[in-house]
C-alpha positions as CSV (number, residue, x, y, z in Angstrom):
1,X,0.0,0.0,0.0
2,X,1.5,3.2,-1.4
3,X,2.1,6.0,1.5
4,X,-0.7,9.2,1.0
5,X,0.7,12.8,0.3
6,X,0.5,15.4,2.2
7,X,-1.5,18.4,2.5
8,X,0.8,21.5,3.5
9,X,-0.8,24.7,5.7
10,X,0.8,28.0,5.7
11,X,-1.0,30.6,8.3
12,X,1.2,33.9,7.8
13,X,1.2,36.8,10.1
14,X,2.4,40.2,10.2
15,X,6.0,38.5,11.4
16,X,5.5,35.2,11.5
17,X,4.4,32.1,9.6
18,X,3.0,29.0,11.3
19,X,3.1,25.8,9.2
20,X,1.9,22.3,9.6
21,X,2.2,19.3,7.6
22,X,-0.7,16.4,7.3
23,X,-1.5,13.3,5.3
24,X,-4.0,13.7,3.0
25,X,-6.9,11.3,4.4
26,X,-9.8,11.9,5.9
27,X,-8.2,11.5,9.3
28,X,-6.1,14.6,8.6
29,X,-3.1,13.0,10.7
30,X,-0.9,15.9,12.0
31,X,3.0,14.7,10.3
32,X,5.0,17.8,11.4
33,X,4.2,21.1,12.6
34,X,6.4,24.2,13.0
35,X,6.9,28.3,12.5
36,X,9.5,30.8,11.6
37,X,8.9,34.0,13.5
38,X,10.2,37.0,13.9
39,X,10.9,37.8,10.4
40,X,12.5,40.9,9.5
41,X,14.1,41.2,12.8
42,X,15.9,37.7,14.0
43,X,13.5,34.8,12.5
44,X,14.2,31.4,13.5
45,X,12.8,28.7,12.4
46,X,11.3,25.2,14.5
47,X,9.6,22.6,13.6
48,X,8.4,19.9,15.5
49,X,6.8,16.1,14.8
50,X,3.6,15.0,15.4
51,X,4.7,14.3,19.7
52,X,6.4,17.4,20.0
53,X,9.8,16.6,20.0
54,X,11.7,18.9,18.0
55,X,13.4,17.7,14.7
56,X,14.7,20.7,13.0
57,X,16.2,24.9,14.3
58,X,17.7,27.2,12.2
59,X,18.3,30.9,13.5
60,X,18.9,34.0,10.8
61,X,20.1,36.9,13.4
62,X,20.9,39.3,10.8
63,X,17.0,39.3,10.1
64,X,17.5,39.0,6.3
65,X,14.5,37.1,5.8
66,X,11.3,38.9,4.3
67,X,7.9,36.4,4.1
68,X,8.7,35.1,0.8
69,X,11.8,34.1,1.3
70,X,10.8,32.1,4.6
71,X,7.9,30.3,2.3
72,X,10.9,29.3,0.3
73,X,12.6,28.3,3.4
74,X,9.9,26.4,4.6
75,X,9.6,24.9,1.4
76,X,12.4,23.6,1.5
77,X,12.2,22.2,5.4
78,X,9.0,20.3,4.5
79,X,10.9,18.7,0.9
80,X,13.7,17.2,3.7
81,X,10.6,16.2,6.4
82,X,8.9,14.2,3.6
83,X,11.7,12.2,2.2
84,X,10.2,11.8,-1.2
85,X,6.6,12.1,-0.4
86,X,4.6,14.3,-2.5
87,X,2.9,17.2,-1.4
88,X,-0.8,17.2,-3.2
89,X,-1.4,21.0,-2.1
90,X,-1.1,23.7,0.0
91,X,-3.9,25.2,2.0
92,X,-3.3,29.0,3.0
93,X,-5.4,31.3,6.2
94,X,-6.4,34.6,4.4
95,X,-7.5,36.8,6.7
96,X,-10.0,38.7,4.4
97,X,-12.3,37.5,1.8
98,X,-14.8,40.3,1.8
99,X,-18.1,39.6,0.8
100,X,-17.4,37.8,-2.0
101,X,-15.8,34.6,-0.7
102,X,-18.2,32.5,1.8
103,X,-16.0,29.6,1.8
104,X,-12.6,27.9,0.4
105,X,-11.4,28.6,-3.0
106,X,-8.8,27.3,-5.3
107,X,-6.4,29.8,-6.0
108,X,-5.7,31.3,-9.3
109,X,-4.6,34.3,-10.7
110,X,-8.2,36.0,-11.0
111,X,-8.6,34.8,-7.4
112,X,-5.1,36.4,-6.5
113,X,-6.5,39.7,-8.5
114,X,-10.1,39.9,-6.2
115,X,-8.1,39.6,-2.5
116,X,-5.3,42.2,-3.8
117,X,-8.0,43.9,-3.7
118,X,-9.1,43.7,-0.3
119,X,-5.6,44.9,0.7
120,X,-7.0,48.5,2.0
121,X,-9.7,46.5,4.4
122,X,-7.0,44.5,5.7
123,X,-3.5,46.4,5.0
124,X,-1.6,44.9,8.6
125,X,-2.6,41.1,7.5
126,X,-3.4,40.4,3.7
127,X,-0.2,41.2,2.1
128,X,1.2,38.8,4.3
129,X,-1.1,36.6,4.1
130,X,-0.7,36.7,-0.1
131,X,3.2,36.5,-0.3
132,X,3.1,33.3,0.7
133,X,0.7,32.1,-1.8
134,X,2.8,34.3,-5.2
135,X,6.1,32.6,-3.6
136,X,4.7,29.3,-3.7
137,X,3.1,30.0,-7.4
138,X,6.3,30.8,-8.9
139,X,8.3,27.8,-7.4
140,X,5.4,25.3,-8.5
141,X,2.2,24.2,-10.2
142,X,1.1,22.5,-7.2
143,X,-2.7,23.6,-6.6
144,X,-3.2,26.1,-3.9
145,X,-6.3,26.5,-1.4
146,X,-7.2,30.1,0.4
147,X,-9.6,29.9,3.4
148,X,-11.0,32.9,5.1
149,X,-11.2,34.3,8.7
150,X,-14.2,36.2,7.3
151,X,-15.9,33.0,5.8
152,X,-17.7,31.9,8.9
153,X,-19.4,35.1,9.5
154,X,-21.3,35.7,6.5
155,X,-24.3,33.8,7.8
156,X,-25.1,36.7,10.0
157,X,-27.9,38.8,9.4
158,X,-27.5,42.0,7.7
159,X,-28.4,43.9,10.8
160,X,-25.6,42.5,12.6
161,X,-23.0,43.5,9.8
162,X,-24.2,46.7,9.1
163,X,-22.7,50.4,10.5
164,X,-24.6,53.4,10.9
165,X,-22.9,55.0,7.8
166,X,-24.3,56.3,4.9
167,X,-25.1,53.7,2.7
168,X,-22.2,54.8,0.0
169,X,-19.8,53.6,2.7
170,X,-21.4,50.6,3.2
171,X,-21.6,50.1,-0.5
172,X,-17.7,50.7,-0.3
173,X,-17.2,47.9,2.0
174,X,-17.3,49.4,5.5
175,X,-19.5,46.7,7.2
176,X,-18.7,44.4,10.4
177,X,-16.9,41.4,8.9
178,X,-16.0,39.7,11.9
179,X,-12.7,37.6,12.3
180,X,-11.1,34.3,14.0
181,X,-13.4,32.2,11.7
182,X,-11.5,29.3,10.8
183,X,-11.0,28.9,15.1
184,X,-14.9,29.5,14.9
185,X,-15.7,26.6,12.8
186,X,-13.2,24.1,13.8
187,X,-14.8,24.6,17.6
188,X,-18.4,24.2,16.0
189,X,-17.0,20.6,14.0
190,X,-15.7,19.6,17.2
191,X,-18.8,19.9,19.3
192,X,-20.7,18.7,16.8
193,X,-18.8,15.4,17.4
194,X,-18.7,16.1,21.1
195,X,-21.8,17.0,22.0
196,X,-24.7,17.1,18.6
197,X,-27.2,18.4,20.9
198,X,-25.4,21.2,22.1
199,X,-23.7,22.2,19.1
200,X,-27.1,23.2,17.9
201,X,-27.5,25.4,20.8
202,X,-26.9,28.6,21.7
203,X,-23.4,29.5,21.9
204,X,-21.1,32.2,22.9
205,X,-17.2,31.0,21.7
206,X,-14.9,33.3,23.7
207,X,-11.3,32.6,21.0
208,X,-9.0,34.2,24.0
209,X,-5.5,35.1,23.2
210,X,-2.9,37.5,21.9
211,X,-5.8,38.6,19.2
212,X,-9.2,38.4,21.0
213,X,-12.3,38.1,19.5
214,X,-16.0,36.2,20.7
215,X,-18.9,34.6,18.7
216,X,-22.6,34.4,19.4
217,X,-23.2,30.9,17.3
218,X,-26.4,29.2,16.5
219,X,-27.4,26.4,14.6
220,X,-23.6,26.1,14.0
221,X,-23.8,28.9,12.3
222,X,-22.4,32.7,13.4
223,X,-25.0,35.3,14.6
224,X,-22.5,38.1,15.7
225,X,-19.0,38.7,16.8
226,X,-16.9,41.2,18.6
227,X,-14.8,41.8,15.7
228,X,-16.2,44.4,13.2
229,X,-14.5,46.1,10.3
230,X,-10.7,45.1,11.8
231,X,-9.4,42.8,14.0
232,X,-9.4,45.2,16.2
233,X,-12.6,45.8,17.4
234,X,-14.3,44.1,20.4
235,X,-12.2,42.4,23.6
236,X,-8.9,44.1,24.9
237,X,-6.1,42.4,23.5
238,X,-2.6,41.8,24.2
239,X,-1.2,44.7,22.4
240,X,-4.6,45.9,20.7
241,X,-7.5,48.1,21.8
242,X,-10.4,46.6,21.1
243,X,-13.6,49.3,20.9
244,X,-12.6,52.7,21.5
245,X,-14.8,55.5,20.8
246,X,-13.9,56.7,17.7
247,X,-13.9,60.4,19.0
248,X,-10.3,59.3,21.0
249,X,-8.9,58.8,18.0
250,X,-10.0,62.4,16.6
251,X,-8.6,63.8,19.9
252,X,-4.9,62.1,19.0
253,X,-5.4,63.8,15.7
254,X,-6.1,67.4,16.6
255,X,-4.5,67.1,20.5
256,X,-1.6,65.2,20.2
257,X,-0.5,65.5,16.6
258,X,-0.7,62.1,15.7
259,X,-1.2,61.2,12.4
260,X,-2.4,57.7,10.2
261,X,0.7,55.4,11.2
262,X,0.9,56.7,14.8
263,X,-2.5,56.0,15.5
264,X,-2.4,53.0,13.7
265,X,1.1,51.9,15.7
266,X,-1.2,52.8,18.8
267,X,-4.0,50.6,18.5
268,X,-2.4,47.4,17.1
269,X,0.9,47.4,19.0
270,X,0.7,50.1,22.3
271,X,-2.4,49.3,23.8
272,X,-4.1,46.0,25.3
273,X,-2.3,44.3,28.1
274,X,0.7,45.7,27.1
275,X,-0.3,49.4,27.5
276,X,-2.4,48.9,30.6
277,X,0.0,46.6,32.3
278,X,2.8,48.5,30.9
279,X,4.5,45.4,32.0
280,X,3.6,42.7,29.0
281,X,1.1,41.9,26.9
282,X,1.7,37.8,28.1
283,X,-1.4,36.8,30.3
284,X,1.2,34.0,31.8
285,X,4.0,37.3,32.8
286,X,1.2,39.7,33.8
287,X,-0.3,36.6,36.6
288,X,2.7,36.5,38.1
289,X,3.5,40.2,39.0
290,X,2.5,41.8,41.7
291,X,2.4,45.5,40.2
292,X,-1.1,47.1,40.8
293,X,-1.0,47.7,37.3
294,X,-0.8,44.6,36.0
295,X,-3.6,43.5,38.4
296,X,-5.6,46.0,36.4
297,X,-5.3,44.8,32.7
298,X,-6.3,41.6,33.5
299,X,-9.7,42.9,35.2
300,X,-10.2,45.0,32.2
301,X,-9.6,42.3,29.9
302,X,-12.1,40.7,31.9
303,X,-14.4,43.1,32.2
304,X,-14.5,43.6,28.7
305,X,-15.3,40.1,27.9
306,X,-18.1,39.7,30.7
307,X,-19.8,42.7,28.8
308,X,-19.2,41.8,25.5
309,X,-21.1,37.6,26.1
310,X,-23.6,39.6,27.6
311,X,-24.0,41.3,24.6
312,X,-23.7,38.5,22.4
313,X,-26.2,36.5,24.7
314,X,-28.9,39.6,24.1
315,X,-28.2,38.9,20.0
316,X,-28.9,35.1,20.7
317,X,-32.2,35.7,22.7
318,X,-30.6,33.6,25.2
319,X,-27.4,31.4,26.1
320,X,-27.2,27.3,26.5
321,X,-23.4,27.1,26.0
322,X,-20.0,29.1,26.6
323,X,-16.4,27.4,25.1
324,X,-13.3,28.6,25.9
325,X,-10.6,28.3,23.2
326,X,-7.5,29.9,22.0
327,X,-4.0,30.5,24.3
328,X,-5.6,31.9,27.4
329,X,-9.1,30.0,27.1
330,X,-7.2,26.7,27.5
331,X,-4.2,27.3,29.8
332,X,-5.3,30.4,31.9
333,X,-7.8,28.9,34.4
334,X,-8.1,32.1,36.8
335,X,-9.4,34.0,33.3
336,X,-11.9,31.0,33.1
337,X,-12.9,31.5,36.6
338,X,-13.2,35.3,36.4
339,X,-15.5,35.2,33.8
340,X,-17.8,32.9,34.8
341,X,-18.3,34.6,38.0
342,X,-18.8,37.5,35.8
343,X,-21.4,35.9,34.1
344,X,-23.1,33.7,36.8
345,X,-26.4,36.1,35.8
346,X,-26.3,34.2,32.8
347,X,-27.0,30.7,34.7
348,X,-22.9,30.5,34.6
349,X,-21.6,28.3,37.2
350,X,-17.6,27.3,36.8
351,X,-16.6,23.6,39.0
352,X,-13.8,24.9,40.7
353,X,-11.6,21.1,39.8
354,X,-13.2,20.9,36.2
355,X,-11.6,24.0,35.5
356,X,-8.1,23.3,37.3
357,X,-8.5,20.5,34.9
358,X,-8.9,22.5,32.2
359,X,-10.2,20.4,28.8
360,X,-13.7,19.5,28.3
361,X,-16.6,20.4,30.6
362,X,-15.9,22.6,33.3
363,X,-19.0,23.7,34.2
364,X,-20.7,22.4,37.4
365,X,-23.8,19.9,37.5
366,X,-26.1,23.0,38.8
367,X,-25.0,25.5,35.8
368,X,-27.8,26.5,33.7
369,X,-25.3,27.2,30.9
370,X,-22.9,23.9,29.8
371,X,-19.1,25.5,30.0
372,X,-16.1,23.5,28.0
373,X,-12.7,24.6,27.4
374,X,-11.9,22.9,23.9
375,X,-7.8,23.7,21.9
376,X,-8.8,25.0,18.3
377,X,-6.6,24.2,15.8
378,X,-7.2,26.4,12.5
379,X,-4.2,24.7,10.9
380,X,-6.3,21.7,10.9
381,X,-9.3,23.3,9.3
382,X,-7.3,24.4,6.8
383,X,-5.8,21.4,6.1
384,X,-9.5,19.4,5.8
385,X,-11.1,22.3,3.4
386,X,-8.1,22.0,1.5
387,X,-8.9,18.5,1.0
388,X,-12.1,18.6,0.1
389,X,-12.3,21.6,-2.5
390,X,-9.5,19.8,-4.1
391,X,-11.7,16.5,-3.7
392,X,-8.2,15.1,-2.0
């Protein structure tokens, strides 16, 4: 029996691209998985095997590495990690599709053409998220897949995408998009095969970590999220914002001087954790200190998320279910804690052990609302919609 090929994932962020390997069956069986961050300042590359244990480290401290140069690099890491076997495609995370793409898409140059586009709506995410994609083009003829953060979202209603801008804006694109998506629907597969009954429910999906976002879900399908326009609306974040009145911003501008790429500098990189703490933006660093300060951005980050699944319940006419995912929904149990006392009006009611646990359910046997802490795993959603546009 001949071994299957493998279905490569690329997931490429503003300094950073994660990358995982899998066979190409139905099981989607995780070979090797790895990143190279830092690029354009030191990058270093590490990749791991399916277990963990680390098979290959490369450092590049004179930060000469730009994103499609690392694609070739990892191109050339996951050729030596396959010893001979083929890859049958390469599935891509693209950030924005607009309105235009609901779902997966094989990539071609019209396709390429449409989310250039979509640059301007997405200007600190899509070009990374495309150099990738061109770099991999011009080295091979190997058919590419692009799946969307956006994707997920378009089943909300047109009230809960709409601003209250004239309608030329709208017309322009300026609508609430909403983000996280392929987290979003890998959390909804999953608890379809956990639990069917719940999974038809109605769900709040908190995606908790350095980027931030929550879903009201129902039906499997998404209702509303936090994130709006740009990812960074909504929840606090390590380094961004989240909602700010937008009459701060013209304060910065006529106050303080500040102009496009200040403001811009302020809300994705300056502010969250980081500029509350003024310590870290690392929920695991900012638990440990004692300074007042810190103690403070994690209540607002709290805060903000109590406010914003009340919110989200209110769109939902109700809540049966809240999941934790993401780097702090599965590893920080105090934020798990924090917020289910904060939303104990909700029927909310966190087991104490469950949650020192911290995978599965967590709620406790009285809870009105069923509370799990489930790891998402985007790379792997790419990886199985890759598969089957490609009818892999």
């Amino acid at each position: 029996m001949s071994t299957p090929g493998a279905i490569a994932v690329l997931n490429a962020g503003s300094s950073s691209i994660k990358f995982a390997l899998y066979e190409a069956t139905p099981e989607e069986t995780l070979l090797f998985r790895g990143q190279i961050e830092s690029i354009g300042l030191a990058p270093h590359l590490k990749v791991a095997d399916a277990a963990g244990a680390v098979v290959g480290e490369r450092r590049w401290p004179d930060g000469k590495l730009d994103h499609r140069e690392a694609t070739n690099e990892i191109l050339k890491v996951g050729r030596e990690l396959l010893a001979g076997r083929p890859v049958l495609a390469f599935g891509h995370r693209v950030v924005h599709g607009g309105v235009g793409f609901t779902g997966p898409v094989r990539i071609d140059r019209a396709v390429m053409d449409e989310l250039a586009k979509l640059v301007p709506l997405a200007p600190l995410h899509q070009p990374h998220n495309l150099a990738p994609i061109e770099a991999i083009a011009a080295a091979s003829a190997i058919p590419q897949v692009a799946c969307f953060d956006t994707a997920f979202h378009r089943s909300q209603p047109a009230l809960a995408q709409a601003f209250g801008l004239p309608r030329d804006i709208t017309a322009a694109g300026v609508r609430r998009y909403g983000f996280h998506g392929l987290s979003y629907d890998f959390i909804v597969s999953r608890l379809r095969q956990l639990d069917p009954a719940l999974a038809r429910q109605r769900l709040v999906i908190a995606h908790l970590g350095n980027g931030a976002s929550a879903c009201a879900v129902h039906e499997g399908l998404s209702v509303a999220s936090t994130m709006g326009f740009t990812a960074v609306d909504g929840l606090m974040m390590g380094t961004r914002t989240g909602a700010l009145d937008p009459g701060v911003l013209l304060w910065l501008l006529d106050e303080r001087g500040y102009d496009s790429k200040a403001i811009e500098d302020l809300l994705y990189r300056k502010s969250g954790l980081l500029g509350v703490s003024g310590l870290s933006s690392d929920m695991r660093t900012l638990r440990q200190s004692a300074e007042p300060a810190a103690r403070e951005a994690i209540a607002l980050f709290v805060y903000r998320i109590v406010r914003e699944v009340g919110s989200l319940a209110a769109a939902l006419g109700g809540l049966e279910g809240l999941v934790f995912t993401a780097g702090i929904g599965e590893n920080d149990a105090a934020t798990r804690a924090e917020v289910g006392a904060g939303c104990s009006w909700l029927g909310v009611t966190v087991d104490p052990s469950r949650n020192a646990a911290g995978r599965g359910v967590i709620s406790s046997d009285a809870s009105r609302v069923k509370v799990l802490v489930l790891p998402t795993d985007e790379e792997r959603m790419i990886a199985r919609y890759t598969g089957r546009t490609l009818g892999i």
